[in-house]
VOMILUM-906061 format. One record per residue (C-alpha): x, y, z; residue in one letter. Coordinates in steps of 0.001 Angstrom, whole numbers, padded with zeros to 6 digits, always signed. Example, Ala and Ser with C-alpha at 12.3 -4.5 7.8 and 13.67 -1.06 7.14 Angstrom:
BEGIN
+012300-004500+007800A;+013670-001060+007140S;
***
This chain:
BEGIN
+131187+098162+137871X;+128892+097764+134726X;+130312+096814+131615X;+130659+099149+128344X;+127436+099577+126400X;+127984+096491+123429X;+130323+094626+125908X;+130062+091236+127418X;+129518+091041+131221X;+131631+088922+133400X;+128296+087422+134868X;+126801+084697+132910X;+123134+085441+133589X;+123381+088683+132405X;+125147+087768+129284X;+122451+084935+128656X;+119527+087709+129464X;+121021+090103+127304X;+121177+087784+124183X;+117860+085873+124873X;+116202+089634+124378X;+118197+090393+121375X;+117117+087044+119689X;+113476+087026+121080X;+113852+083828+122446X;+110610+083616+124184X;+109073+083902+120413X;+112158+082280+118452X;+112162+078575+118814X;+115231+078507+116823X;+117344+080111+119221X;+118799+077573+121940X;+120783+077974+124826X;+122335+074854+125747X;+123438+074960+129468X;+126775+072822+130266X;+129879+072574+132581X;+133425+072086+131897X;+135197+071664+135398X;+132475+072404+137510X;+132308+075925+135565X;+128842+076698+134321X;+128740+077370+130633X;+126259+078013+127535X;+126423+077302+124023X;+123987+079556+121963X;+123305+078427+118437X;+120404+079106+116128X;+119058+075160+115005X;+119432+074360+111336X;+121934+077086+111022X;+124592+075498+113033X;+125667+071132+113128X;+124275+069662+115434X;+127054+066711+115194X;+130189+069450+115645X;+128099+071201+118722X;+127752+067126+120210X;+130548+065503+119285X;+133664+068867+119973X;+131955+070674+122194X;+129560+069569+124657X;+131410+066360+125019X;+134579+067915+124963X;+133471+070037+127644X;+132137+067537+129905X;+134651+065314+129734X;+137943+067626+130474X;+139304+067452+133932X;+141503+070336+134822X;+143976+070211+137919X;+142101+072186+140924X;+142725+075762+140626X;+142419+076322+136929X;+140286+079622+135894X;+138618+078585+133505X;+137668+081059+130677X;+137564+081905+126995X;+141158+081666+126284X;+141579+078095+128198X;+138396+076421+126475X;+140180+077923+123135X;+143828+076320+124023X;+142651+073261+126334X;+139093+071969+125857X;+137764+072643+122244X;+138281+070372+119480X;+137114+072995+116627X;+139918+074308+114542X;+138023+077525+114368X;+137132+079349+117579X;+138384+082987+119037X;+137293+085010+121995X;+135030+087320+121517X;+133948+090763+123406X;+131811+092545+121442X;+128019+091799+121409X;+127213+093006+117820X;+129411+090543+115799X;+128658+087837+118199X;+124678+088092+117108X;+126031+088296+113447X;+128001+085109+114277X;+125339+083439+115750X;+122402+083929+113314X;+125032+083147+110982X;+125303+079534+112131X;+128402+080061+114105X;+127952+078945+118226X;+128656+081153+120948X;+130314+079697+123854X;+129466+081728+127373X;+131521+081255+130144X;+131045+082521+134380X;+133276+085216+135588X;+134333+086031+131993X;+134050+088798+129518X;+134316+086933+126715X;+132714+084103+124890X;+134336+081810+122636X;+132820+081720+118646X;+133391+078953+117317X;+132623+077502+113336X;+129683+075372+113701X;+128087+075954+110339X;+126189+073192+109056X;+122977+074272+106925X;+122106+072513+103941X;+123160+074084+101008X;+123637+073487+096897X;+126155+071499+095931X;+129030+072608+093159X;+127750+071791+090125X;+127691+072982+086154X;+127354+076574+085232X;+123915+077828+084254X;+124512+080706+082582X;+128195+080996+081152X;+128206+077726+079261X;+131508+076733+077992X;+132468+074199+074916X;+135880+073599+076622X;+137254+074072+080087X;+135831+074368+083749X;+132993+073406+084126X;+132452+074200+087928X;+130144+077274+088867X;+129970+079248+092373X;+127155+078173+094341X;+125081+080084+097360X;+127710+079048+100217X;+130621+081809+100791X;+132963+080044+102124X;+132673+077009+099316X;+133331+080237+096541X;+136407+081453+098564X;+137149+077447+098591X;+136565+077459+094773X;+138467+080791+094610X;+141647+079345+095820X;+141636+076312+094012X;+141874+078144+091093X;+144466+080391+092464X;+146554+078432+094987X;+149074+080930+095765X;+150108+082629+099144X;+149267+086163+097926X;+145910+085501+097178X;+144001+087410+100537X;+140213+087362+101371X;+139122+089814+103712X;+135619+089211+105127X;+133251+092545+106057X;+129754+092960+106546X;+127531+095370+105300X;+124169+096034+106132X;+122857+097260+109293X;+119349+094974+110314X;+119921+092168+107444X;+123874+092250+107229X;+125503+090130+104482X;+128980+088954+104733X;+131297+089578+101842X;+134200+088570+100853X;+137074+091265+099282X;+139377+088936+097209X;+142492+090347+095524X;+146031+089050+095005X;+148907+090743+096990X;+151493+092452+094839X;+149382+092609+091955X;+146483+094820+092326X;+146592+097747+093291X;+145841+098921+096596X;+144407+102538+095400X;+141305+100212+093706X;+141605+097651+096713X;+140982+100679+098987X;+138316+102389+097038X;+136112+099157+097159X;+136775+098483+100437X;+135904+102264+101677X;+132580+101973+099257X;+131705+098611+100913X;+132074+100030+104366X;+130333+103442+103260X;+126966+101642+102576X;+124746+102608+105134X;+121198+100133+104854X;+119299+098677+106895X;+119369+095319+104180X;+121632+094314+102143X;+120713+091014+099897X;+123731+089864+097886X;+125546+091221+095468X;+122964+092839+092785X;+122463+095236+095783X;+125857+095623+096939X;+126798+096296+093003X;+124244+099190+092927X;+125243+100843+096257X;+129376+100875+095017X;+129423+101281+091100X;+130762+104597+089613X;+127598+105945+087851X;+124016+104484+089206X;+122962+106171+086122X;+125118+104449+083361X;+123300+101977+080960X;+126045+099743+081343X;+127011+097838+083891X;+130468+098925+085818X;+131253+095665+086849X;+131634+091980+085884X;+129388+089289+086911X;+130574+085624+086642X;+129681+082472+088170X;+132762+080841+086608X;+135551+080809+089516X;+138250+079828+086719X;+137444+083256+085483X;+137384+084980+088829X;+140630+083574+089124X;+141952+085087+085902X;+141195+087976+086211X;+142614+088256+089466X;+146156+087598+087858X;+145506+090235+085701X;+145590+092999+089108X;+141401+092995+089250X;+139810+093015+092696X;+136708+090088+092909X;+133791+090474+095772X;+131944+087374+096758X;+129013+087446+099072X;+127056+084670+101023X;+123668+083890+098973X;+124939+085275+095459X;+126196+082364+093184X;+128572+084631+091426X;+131603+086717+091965X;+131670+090799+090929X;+134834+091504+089080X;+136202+095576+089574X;+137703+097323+087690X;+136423+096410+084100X;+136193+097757+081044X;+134015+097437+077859X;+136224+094384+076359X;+135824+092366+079265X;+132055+092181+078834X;+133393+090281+074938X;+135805+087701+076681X;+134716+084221+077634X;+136463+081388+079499X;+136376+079637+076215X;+138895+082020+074736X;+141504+080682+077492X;+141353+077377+076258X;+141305+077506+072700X;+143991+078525+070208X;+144782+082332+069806X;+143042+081858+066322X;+140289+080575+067625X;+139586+082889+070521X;+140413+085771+068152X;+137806+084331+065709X;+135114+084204+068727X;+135418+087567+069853X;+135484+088734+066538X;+131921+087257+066244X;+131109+087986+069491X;+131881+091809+068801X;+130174+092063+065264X;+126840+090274+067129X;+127532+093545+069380X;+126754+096082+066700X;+124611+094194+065106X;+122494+093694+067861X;+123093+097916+068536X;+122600+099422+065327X;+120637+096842+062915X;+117164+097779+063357X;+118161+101633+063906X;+119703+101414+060394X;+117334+099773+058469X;+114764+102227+059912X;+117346+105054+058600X;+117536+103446+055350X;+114025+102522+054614X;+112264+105781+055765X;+115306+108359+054509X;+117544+107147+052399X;+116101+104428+049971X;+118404+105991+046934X;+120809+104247+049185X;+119431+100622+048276X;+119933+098409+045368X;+116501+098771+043305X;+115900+095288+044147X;+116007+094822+047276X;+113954+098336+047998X;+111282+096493+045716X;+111268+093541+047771X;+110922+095721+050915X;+108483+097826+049226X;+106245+094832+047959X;+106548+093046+051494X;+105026+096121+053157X;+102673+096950+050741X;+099748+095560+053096X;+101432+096498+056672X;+099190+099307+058283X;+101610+100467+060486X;+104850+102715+060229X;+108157+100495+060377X;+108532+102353+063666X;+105402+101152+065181X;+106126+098243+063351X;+109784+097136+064693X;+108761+098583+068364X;+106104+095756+068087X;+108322+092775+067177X;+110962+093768+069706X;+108397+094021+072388X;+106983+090399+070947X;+110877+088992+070925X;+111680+090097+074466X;+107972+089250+076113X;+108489+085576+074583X;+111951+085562+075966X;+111162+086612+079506X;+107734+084523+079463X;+110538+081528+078456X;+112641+082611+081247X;+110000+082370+084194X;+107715+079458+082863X;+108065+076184+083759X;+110868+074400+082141X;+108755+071349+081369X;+106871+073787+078722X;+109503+076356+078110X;+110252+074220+074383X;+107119+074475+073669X;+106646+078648+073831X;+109618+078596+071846X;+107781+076953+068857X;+104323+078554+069531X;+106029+082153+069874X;+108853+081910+067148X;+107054+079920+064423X;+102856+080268+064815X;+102546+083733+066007X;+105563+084644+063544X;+103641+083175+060825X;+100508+084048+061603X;+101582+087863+061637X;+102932+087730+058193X;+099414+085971+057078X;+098135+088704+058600X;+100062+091804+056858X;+100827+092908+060338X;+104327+092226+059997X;+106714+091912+057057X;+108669+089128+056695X;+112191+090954+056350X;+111351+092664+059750X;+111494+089232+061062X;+114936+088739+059554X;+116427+091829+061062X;+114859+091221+064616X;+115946+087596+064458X;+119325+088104+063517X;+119253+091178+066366X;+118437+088908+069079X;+121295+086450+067890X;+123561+089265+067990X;+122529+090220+071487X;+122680+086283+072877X;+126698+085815+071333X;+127406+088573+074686X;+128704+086322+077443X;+127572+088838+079890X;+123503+089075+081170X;+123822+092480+082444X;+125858+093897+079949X;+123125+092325+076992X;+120106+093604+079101X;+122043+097349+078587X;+122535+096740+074601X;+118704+096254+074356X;+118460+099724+075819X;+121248+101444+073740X;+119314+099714+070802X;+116291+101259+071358X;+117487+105016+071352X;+119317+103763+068291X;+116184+103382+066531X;+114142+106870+067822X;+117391+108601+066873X;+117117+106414+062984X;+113278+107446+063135X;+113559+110975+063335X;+116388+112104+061910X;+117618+109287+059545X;+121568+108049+059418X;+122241+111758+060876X;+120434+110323+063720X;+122036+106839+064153X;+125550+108696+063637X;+124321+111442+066592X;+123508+108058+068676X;+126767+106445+067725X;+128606+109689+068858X;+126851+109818+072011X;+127221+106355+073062X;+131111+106478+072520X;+130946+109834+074645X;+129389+108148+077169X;+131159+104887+077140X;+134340+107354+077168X;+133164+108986+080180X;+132896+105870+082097X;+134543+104202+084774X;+135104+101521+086679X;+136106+102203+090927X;+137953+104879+088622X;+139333+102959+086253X;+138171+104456+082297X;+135677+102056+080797X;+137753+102101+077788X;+141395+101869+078938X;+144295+100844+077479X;+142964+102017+073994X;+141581+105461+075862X;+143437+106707+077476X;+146223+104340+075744X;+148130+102918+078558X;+150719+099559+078038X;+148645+096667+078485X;+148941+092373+077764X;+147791+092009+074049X;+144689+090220+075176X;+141857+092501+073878X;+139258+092314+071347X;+142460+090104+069729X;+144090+087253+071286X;+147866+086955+070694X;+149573+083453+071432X;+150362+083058+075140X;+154446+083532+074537X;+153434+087060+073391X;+151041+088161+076452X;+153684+089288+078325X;+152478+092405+078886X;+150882+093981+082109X;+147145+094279+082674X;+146200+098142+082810X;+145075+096921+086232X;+147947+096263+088018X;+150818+097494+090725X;+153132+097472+088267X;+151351+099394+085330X;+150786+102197+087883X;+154050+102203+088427X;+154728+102443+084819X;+152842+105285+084262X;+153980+107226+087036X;+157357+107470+086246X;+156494+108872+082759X;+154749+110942+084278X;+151222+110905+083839X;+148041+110196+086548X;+146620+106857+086904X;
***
């Protein structure tokens, strides 16, 4: 009798025949089959080189395996290598032949045995890989200093350091149907709740691709609305912050090549907060995100409104600073339309060209971008001098957000700022204004309002755009169990 189509045969040659197609193994050198015997019992070990140690496949299982001596009799198969031969902590049966190619090209080794239906996977993982080291991108003053690296199980390792606690679970899925990455669903038992658990665990398993390469992709394919400017989620490579923000009910996704966790649900004050804040003194914190949030609009509406101002409304100046403006532009040829679209184009070309060059001459862009080209454009009368004040202090404003994505979006919002200040004046930044707090109210997050508690106002820890001492945070996060809970009882929908 055949077996089931995707089912290990009880014939060994088969088995080995079956896989040595699916892996191309007359083409793939890096697939080896490793014939053995464990009590006159013919087995193979399949493992893909460099993928899998070569010193665990050696040292617990071939020698393992050739040195047992069961009492005559003994079947051996799958389950007796598991309880009386292996010395891997890690190893199960397994049937099906899908996730044992998954396993294998993972780095995992596949264990055949004769006369069984099963094979035994066992953790063999051994390629090289970055070691933990400083944070790149979320710099902190105080605190951590540890950042997620490329390796999934060293961020689920980092993960639980940070939140050593029974009720922390990690349930691994893969997604992807030719390229499949694993993933890792992290919440804390108890606290979240399981309506968002479920909804990102039925959007993970919904995503039908043939490829799927780490989280930027896996963010795209599960986020509320594609279409939104800003992002739905939270990116950090910080796992003291993944960690926090699982103990406030939040659900965190980590997947194998992405040095950073995905944070769900958010909202728009989470894209202010820092790891910093943690550690320093309510003042302090509350001082930071104060900044943090003025940098915000100023980065937002700065240019839009002194486009507005300038162009529309110049009875709205003192007379001398419009006389300063006035003389300063007195020689520019272009609109202060053309004029601002120029210098933000300038700003954000020398910033990306500083991103991707070499880091050996990135310092010295910096000075020939910020200081001769600035200077030379004022020589010039191309640009005038205030407009280098407001773009400067613009791309401060945008750099004090602790988030990448969430920056990237400002630029964006900024920009339709300052067509909407262009063409219809402070009417026109107030019509943007009102459009961007529609949207931002229209929002969510795996169905969680961008702007909760304040809208819709729900009971929430005082740890928002201010930051109360810790004896007063005794409130619950919007996020979790027991704030649904809350709200049901008086009555109204999560």
């Amino acid at each position: 009798m055949s077996p089931a189509p995707g089912v290990l045969s009880p014939v060994l040659d088969d088995n080995l025949a079956r896989f040595r197609r699916l892996l191309h193994s007359d083409v793939n050198s890096d697939a080896h089959f490793r014939m053995l015997e464990c009590a006159g019992t013919p087995l193979c070990a399949l493992y893909i080189e460099g993928m899998a140690d070569d010193r665990k496949i050696g040292e617990f299982v071939l020698r393992a395996c050739n040195e047992h001596r069961a009492a005559p009799g003994t079947i051996i198969d799958a389950e007796y290598l598991i309880r009386h031969v292996l010395e891997i902590a890690q190893c199960d049966a397994e049937q099906r032949e899908k996730e044992i190619v998954e396993s294998v090209v993972s780095g995992m080794t596949a264990l055949f045995v004769e006369d069984c239906d099963s094979c035994v996977l066992l953790e063999t993982r051994g390629y090289p890989g970055r070691q933990v080291n400083r944070t790149t991108n979320e710099s902190v003053v105080i605190g951590a200093q540890e950042g997620f690296v490329e390796s999934l199980r060293t961020n689920m390792t980092l993960l639980r350091r940070y939140a050593a606690c029974p009720g922390l679970i990690t349930e691994c899925l893969s997604v992807g149907r030719q390229l499949p990455c694993r993933v890792a669903l992290a919440w804390l038992d108890g606290v979240a709740d399981r309506q968002v658990v479920d909804a990102v665990r039925r959007r993970l398993m919904r995503i039908d691709a043939p490829a799927v390469m780490g989280l930027g992709a896996i963010q795209q394919y599960i986020e509320d609305s594609p279409w939104a400017l800003l992002p739905q989620m939270l990116q950090t490579e910080r796992p003291d912050r993944a960690a926090s923000c699982l103990m406030e009910g939040q659900v965190a996704l980590l997947a194998d090549n992405s040095p950073y966790a995905l944070i769900a649900p958010v909202t728009l004050f989470h894209q202010l907060h820092a790891s910093d804040d943690s550690f320093s003194r309510w003042q302090y914190g509350t001082f930071l995100r104060m900044i943090r949030f003025m940098g915000m609009l100023v980065s937002v509406f700065l240019p839009g409104l002194y486009i507005a101002l300038t162009d529309y409304h110049m009875h709205l100046l003192p007379m001398s600073l419009l006389g300063s403006i006035s003389e300063a532009r007195a020689n520019v040829p272009f609109p202060i339309l053309i004029e601002i679209l120029i210098m933000e184009f300038s700003f954000y070309l020398i910033n990306e060209a500083g991103t991707r060059i070499p880091q050996q001459i990135g310092s010295a862009l910096g000075i020939v971008g910020a200081l001769i080209l600035g200077q030379a454009a004022v020589s010039a009368s191309i640009i005038s001098p205030i407009l280098i004040i407001i773009v400067a202090l613009t791309g401060l404003g945008n750099y004090a957000i602790p988030d990448y994505g969430f920056g990237i979006g400002l630029v964006i919002c900024r920009l339709f700022v300052i067509l909407c200040g262009s063409l219809l004046g402070l009417y026109g930044v107030c019509v943007a204004a009102f459009c961007l707090a529609v949207g931002l109210c229209g929002m969510r997050s795996m169905g969680v309002p961008y702007l909760v508690p304040l809208a819709p106002r729900r009971q929430h820890n005082p740890d928002l755009l201010f930051r109360l001492p810790v004896w007063l945070q005794q409130g619950p996060s919007p996020f979790t169990r027991q704030c649904r809970q809350t709200r049901s009882k008086g009555g109204r929908a999560a």
